[in-house]
C-alpha positions as CSV (number, residue, x, y, z in Angstrom):
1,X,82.5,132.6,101.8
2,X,85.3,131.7,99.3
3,X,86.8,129.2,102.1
4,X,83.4,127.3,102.7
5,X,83.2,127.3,99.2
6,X,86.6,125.3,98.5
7,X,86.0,123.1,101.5
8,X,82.6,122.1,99.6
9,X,84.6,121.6,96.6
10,X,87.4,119.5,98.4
11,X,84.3,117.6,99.9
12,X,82.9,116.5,96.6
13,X,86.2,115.5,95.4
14,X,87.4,113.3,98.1
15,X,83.5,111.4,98.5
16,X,84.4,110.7,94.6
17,X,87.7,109.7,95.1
18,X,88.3,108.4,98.6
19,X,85.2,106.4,99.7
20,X,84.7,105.0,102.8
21,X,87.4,104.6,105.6
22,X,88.0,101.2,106.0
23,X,89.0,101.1,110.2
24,X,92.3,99.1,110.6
25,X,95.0,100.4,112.7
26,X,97.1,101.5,109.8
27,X,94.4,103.4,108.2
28,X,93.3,105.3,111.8
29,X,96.0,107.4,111.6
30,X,96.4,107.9,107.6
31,X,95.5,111.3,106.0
32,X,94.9,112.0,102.4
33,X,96.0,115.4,100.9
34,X,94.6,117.2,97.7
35,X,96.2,119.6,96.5
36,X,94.0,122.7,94.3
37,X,93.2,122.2,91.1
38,X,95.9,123.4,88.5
39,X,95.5,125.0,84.7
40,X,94.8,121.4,83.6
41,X,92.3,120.4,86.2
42,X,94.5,117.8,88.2
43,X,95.0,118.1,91.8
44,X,97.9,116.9,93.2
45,X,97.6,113.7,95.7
46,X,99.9,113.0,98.7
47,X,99.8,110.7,101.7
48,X,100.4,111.6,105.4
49,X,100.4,109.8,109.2
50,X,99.1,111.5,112.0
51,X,102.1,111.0,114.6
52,X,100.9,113.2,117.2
53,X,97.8,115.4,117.8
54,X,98.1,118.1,115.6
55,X,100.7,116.8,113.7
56,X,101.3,115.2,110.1
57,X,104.5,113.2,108.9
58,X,104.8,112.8,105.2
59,X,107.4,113.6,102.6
60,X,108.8,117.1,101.9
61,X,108.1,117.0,98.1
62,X,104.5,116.9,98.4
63,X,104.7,120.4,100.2
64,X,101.6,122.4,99.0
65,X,100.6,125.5,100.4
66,X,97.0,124.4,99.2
67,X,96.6,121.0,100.2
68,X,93.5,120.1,102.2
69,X,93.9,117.3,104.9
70,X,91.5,114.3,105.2
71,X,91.8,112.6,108.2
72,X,90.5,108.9,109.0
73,X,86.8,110.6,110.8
74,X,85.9,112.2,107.5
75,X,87.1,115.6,108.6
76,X,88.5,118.0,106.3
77,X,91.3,120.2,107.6
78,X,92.0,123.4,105.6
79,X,94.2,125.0,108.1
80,X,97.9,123.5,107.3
81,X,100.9,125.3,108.6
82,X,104.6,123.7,107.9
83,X,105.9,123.0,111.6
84,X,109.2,121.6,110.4
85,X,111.0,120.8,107.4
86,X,113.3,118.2,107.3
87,X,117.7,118.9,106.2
88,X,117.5,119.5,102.1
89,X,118.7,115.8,101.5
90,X,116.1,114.1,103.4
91,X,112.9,113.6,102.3
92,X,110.4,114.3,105.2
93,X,107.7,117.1,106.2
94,X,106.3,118.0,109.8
95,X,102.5,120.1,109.3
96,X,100.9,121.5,111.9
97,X,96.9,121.4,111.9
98,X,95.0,122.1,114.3
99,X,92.4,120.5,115.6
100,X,93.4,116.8,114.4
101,X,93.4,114.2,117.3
102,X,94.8,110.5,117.9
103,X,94.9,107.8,117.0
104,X,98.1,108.7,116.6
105,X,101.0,106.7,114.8
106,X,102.9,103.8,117.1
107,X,106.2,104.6,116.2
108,X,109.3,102.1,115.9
109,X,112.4,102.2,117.8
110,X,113.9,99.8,115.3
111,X,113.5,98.0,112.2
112,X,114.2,94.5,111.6
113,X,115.5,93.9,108.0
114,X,114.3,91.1,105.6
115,X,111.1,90.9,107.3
116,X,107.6,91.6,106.0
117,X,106.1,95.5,105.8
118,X,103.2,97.1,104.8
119,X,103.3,100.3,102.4
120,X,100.4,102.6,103.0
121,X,98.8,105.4,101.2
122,X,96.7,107.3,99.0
123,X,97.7,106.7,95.1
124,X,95.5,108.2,92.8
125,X,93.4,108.8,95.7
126,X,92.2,105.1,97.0
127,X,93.4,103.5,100.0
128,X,96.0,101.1,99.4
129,X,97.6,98.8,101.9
130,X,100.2,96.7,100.0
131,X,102.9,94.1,101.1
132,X,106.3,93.5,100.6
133,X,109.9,93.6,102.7
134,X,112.9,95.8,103.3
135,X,116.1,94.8,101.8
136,X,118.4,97.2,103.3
137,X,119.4,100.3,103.1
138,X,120.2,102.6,100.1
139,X,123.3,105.2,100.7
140,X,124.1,107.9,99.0
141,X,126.7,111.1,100.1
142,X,124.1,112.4,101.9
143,X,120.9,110.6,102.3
144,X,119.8,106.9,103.5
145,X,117.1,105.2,102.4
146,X,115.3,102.0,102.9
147,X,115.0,100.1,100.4
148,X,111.5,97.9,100.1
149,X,109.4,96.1,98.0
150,X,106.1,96.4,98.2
151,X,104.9,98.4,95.7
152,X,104.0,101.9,95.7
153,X,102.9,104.3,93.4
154,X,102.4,108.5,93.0
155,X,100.1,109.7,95.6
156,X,101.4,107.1,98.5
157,X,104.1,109.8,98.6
158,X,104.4,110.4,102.2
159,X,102.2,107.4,103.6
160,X,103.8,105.0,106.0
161,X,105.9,102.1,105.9
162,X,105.1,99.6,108.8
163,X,105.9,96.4,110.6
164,X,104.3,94.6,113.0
165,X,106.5,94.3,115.8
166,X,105.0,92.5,119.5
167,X,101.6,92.1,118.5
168,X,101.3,96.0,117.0
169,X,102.1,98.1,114.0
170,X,104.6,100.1,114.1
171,X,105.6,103.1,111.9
172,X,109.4,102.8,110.7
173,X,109.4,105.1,107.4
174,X,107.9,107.4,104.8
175,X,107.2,106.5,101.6
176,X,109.2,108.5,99.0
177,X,109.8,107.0,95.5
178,X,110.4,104.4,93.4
179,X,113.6,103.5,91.0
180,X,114.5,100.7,88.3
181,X,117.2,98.7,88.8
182,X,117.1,96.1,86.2
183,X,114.0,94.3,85.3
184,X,113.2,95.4,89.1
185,X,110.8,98.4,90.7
186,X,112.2,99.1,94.2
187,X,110.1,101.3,96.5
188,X,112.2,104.0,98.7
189,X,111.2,105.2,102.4
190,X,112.6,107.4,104.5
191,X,113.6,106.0,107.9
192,X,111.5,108.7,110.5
193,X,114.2,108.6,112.8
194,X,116.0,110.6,110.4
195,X,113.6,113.4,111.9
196,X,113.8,113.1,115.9
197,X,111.0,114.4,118.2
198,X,108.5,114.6,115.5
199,X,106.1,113.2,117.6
200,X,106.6,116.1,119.9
């Protein structure tokens, strides 16, 4: 009773905040996680791909224990499992729910630098599609990152980064965060090949 009673609750909240499911072939495979209310009333938001059946790719630091999965159908998914977790320094998440089928994520072999992308996701909720171009990428001692530029915000965390590559689009990161460099706002993904066999 108490789990078809937050699954009601989760319901109400993503008709409010969510809307309709636009049908492109970026948003067929994007899923929208809530997180469960907190002491101050605010859920947490994150953004996810579908990569494979059964299978969710987003970014490790929107790991919840209560999310609640929205897939591209309208179907709620309260049954989330962490499959795999990604090495401490890279940001990226594997979840395992059952029950969620393709379309599945298209998934690059490469990238092709200084040309166009499109950021994907779920900030504060609504479905967001926005354009912009990798630069390169960001090193650090123990982490890479691609560094892009169209813009993001909280709650895209762990929607995809895409290119179009021979006619289709293709998944080549997660989205992660953002940093100021200057008068700038740069975007971060995760390459996904930075977590092989996730489709599998």
């Amino acid at each position: 009773m108490k789990a078809r009673t937050l699954l009601l609750v989760f319901a109400l909240f993503f008709a409010t905040v969510a809307g309709a499911f636009a049908q492109t072939p970026i948003k067929d495979t994007a899923v929208l996680l809530v997180g469960a209310e907190n002491v101050d009333g605010e859920r947490s938001i994150c953004s996810g791909v579908v990569v494979a059946p059964s299978r969710i790719l987003t970014a490790k630091h929107c790991l919840n224990a209560a999310f609640i999965a929205r897939t591209s159908d309208g179907r709620l998914h309260a049954d989330l499992r962490v499959a795999r977790i990604a090495p401490d320094s890279i940001d990226l998440l594997l979840i395992d729910v059952p029950g969620v089928v393709c379309p599945c994520a298209a998934v690059a072999q490469m990238l092709f630098v200084q040309e166009p992308v499109v950021a994907s996701g779920y900030p504060d909720g609504v479905w967001t599609e926005t354009t912009g171009q990798v630069f390169g990428l960001g090193r650090g001692p123990d982490y890479v990152f691609l560094v892009h530029s169209a813009p993001t915000a909280p709650g895209a965390s762990g929607g995809g980064l895409w290119q179009l590559q021979s006619g289709r689009w293709v998944l080549v990161g997660i989205n992660s965060a953002l940093i100021e460099a200057g008068e700038y706002l740069w975007s971060l993904a995760v390459p996904h090949i930075l977590f092989p066999n996730a489709t599998q």
